[in-house]
C-alpha positions, -999 to +999 in steps of 0.1 A: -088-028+258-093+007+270-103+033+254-077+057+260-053+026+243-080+023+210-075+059+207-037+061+210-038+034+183-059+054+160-037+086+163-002+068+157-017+047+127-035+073+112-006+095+114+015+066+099-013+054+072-019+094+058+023+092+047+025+086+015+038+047+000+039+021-025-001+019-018-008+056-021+010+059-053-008+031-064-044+044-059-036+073-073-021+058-106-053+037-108-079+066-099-058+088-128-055+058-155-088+040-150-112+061-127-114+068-092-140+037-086-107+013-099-091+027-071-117+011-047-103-023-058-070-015-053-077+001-020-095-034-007-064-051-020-043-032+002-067-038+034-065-070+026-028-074+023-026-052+056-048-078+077-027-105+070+004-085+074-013-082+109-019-116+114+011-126+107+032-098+128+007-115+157+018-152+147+050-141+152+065-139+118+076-106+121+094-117+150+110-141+127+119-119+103+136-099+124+159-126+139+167-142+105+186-123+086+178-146+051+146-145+055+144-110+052+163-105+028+142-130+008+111-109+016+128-076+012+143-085-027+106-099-038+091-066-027+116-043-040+113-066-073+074-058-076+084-022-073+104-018-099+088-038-118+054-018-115+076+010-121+092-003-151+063-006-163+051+028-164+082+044-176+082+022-205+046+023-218+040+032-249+008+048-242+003+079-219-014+071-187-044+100-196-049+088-230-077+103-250-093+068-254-092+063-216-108+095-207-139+080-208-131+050-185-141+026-214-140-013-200-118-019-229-089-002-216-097-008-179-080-039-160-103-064-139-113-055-105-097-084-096-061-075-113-066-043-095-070-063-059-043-085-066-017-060-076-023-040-045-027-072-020+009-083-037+025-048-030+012-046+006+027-086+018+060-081+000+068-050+020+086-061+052+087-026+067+050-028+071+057-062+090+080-047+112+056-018+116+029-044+135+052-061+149+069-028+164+037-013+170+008-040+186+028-048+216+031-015+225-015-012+226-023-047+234-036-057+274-015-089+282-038-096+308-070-097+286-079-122+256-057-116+222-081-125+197-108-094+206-082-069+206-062-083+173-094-080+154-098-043+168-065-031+163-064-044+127-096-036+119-094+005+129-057+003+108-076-016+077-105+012+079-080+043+079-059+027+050-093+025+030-102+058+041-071+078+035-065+057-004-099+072-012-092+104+001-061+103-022-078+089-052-104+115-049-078+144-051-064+126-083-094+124-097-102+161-092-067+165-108-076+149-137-091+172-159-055+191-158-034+162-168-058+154-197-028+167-223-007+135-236+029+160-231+021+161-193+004+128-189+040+112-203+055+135-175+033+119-152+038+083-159+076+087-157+069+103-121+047+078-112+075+049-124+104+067-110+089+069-078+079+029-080+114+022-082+127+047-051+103+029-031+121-006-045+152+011-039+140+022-004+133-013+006+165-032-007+180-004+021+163-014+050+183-034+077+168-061+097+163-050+134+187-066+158+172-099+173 
């Protein structure tokens, strides 16, 4: 790959990683509820999630998905269903997400790191737009001419790196946020935000139309 190509990349992913989704939301939920070192967990969830979105858009599955109209259909209702579900969840807590007794990011109140992976790997694979998104997008950077596996695993990597980056950035600023949300009126506020927005992203997602074969 050339240079001039990694660096396109970077710029068009970056610019599509730093807008906010399902995965931002969800770093900053975690980094406001739990700590901004849960959000770490749920940040590697997403990477993770996101290389074997990659993968398979390189496979050819996005390919697939795109010229079978059940199967994305399939993939698009079990993503929107997390979504609303995680966002269901929030609006119907009983607790407010800045309770007093969570303040101190006791591990009573705090889920596992691996709960925290796993709800972020399962919202990034059951999102087909970010299938289509590699599937739309690699072609467009990759050298026919030279060996796939080289420039897979740089692609994906430099998009894996600038999802963790910009989720920590985000965290960070939620975290720093923190201290004004601390009163249980405005934290309530927040949580129905935060789950009303979880199910517009659903809703966003049961709207998409597959691409014409």
């Amino acid at each position: 790959m050339e240079f001039h190509s990694i660096l396109a990349f970077t710029l068009v992913a970056a610019i599509a990683i730093a807008s906010p989704g399902p995965a931002t939301l969800m770093a900053i939920n975690n980094s406001l509820a739990h700590g901004q070192r849960s959000a770490v967990w749920s940040s590697l969830g997403n990477a993770s999630g996101l290389f074997c979105l990659s993968a398979a858009a390189m496979l050819g599955l996005g390919a697939l998905l795109a010229s079978s109209e059940w199967l994305f259909n399939v993939v698009k209702i079990i993503g929107a269903g997390y979504l609303f579900y995680l966002g269901l969840r929030q609006l119907f807590k009983k607790s407010p997400m800045l309770a007093e007794g969570m303040q101190d990011g006791s591990k009573k109140s705090r889920p596992t790191r691996l709960k925290l992976y796993k709800s972020a790997f399962l919202t990034a694979v059951t999102n087909p737009k970010a299938t289509m998104f590699f599937t739309a997008l690699f072609p467009q950077f990759i050298d026919q001419s030279a060996t796939l596996l080289p420039q897979f695993l740089i692609l994906t990597s430099i998009f894996m790196a600038l999802s963790v980056t910009s989720l920590s950035l985000y965290a960070a600023l939620a975290s720093r946020a923190k201290g004004v949300l601390t009163r249980p009126d405005l934290s309530r506020w927040v949580s129905r935000v935060v789950g009303s927005t979880f199910i517009c992203f659903g809703a966003a997602i049961l709207t998409m139309r597959r691409q014409a074969a």
